[in-house]
C-alpha positions, 0 to 999 in steps of 0.5 A: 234431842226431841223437847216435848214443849209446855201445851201452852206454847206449843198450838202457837204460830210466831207472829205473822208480822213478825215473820213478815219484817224479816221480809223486808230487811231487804232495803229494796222491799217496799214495806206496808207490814210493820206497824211501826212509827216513822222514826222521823217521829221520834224526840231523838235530840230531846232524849239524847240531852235528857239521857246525858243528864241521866247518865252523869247526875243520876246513873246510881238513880236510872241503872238501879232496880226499880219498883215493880208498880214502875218509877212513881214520878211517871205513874204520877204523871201518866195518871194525872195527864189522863184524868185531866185531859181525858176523864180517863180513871177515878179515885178508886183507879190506880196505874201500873207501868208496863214493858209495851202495851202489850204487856199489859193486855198479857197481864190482864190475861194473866189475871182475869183469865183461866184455861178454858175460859171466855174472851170475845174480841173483835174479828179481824183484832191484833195478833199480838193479843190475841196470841197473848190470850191464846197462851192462856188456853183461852177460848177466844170468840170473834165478834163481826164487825161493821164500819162503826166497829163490833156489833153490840147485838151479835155481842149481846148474843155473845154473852148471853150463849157463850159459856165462862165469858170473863173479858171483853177485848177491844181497840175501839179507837183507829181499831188495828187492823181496821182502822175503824172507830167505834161511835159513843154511842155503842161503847157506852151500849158495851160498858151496860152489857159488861154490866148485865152480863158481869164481864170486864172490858180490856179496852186497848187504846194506843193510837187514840191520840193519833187523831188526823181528822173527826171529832174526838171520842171519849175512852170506854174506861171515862164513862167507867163508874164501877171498876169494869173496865182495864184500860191499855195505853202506850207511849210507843206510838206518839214517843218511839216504840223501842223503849218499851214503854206502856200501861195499865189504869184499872181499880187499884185491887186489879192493879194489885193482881198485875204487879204481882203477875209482872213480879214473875216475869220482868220485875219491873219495865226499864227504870232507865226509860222510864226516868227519860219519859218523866224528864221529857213530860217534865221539860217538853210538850208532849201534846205539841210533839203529838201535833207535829206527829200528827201531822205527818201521819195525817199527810203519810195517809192522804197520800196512801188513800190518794195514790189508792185511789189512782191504782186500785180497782173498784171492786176493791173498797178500803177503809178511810181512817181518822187516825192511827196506822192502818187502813184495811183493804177488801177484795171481792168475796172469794178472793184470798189475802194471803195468795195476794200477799205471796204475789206482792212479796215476789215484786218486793211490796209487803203487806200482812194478809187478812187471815193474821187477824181472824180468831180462826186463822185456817180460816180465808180472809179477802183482806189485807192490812196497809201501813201508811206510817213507816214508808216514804211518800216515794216508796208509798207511791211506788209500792201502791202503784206495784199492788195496784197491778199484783190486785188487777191481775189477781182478779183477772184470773180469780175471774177466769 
């Protein structure tokens, strides 16, 4: 039989990187593609106890439906730990759980966003949003970046000549696939050109707390007085990513709009995991768990940056983040990502190609994305050794 797919589903490519962890099934792949947690970071033994205690206390409780807004202790917690400890919603504000972090970006789409309308995002940004928006029919439009992030002239620009700008998009904080950090100064210019020009931000933000190095910066959304900004959180990255666990603070009609946008999809995120995060914030530590996370990531960097600096080749400069998961590497201009990463493959390292990220993906791109988080000490000393001589003799011949 021949399926004549929705226009909606059939312009879009899978995921490279999900494409790419397929690759590296293979235990004796090195791997620098996922942008997964190291399971070393994970609270197993914690939620081992407080899923027992679920199971024989309150199992008519934890395996029952649930409300589509998400299990009310979490949301209370959630809301509160933000405002308390980083300024982050109003009293006009409300908070929605959602199925991952990136639901929550699908959601705002949902919401915000008409066939044919605009988004501006950064360029490089995540796949998983941008294939998300495109879904939606979207027009997207990249917006260059320099090492402290977007461009705010070359965004001023942006929105005054593009037609039906609806939603800025950013990850302003260890941006994926950067690494870079926008400064104050240009999220609080982002938040006044939203204003001018009658936009909304979507501020994507689940690294933030993942901080190695450097002062803090506030969220977008904590300078936010007017209801202009959609913030995107997740408990993936400082609890563990499998149990699907994010959110959404924005004004309490939007928020109104994405409980019933998810009613069609999911009906609710899973009640059952919702309770273990809500047990665990009420009888641990989180931000001491995050430190100890920090720790290990802070440590899984230096030795990625230390071992890059042994084996790269000058010419090639990469990105030296205070936080997060990723660092970006540039070869020369004129050098191709991808044709790297073919090569790398075929020696068993894996790493995501440059062209994953663009908002014109025929596009060339000399960068390649790393991940630092999820391999051993061994295996990134190892795999960056191996890629060190894949980009050497790269060169060699791109220079022939």
């Amino acid at each position: 039989m021949q399926y004549q797919f929705s226009d909606r589903i059939s312009g879009l490519k899978p995921s490279a990187i999900r494409e790419i962890l397929k690759v590296t099934q293979d235990p004796s792949v090195i791997s620098f593609a996922a942008g997964n947690p190291s399971p070393e970071s994970f609270p197993a033994a914690e939620m081992a106890e407080i899923a027992a205690d679920l199971f024989r206390n309150r199992a008519g409780e934890a395996l029952q439906y649930g409300m589509t807004e998400g299990y009310m202790p979490l949301r209370q917690q959630t809301a509160k730990r933000l405002r308390e400890k980083y300024r982050i919603g109003t009293d006009g504000d409300d908070l929605i759980i959602t199925s991952g972090g990136q639901q929550a970006l699908e959601l705002a789409a949902k919401v915000f966003l008409n066939e044919g309308d605009t988004l501006i995002c950064e360029d490089p940004s995540f796949v998983g949003a941008l294939n998300a928006f495109r879904s939606y029919r979207v027009r997207l439009v990249g917006c260059p970046t320099d090492e402290l992030g977007m461009r705010m002239d070359i965004l001023e620009n942006l929105l005054k000549t593009q037609p039906r700008v609806k939603v800025i998009y950013t990850i302003p904080t260890f941006q994926n696939p950067s690494g870079r950090t926008m400064p104050e100064s240009r999220r609080r210019e982002m938040l006044a050109l939203a204003e001018k020009y009658n936009v909304m931000i979507l501020e994507d933000n689940p690294y933030f707390e993942l901080r190695y190095s450097g002062e803090p910066v506030p969220a977008i959304k904590s300078m936010d007085l007017n209801g202009r900004v959609i913030y995107a959180g997740s408990y993936s990255k400082v609890l563990a990513p499998g149990i699907r666990m994010g959110f959404a603070c924005a004004p309490r009609e939007v928020i109104g709009k994405m409980v019933v946008a998810k009613q069609t999809s999911d009906v609710h995120s899973n009640l059952f995991f919702q309770m273990v995060i809500s047990e665990y914030l009420n009888r641990y530590d989180l931000d001491a768990h995050i430190e100890q996370v920090r720790g290990l990531y802070r440590h899984k960097r230096d030795v990625m940056l230390d071992a890059i600096g042994r084996h790269f080749d000058k010419r090639v400069s990469v990105t030296h983040p205070d936080g997060g998961l990723f660092l970006w590497v540039q070869l020369p201009d004129g050098c191709d990502g991808f044709a790297l990463c073919e090569r790398a493959g075929a020696q068993k390292v894996a790493a995501v190609p440059g062209v994953s990220f663009l908002v014109n993906d025929e596009m060339k791109s000399p960068g390649i994305r790393l991940n630092f988080s999820l391999p051993s000490d061994s295996q990134i000393e190892t795999g960056i050794a191996i890629l060190g001589k894949v980009i050497e003799d790269y060169l060699k011949e791109v220079e022939a």
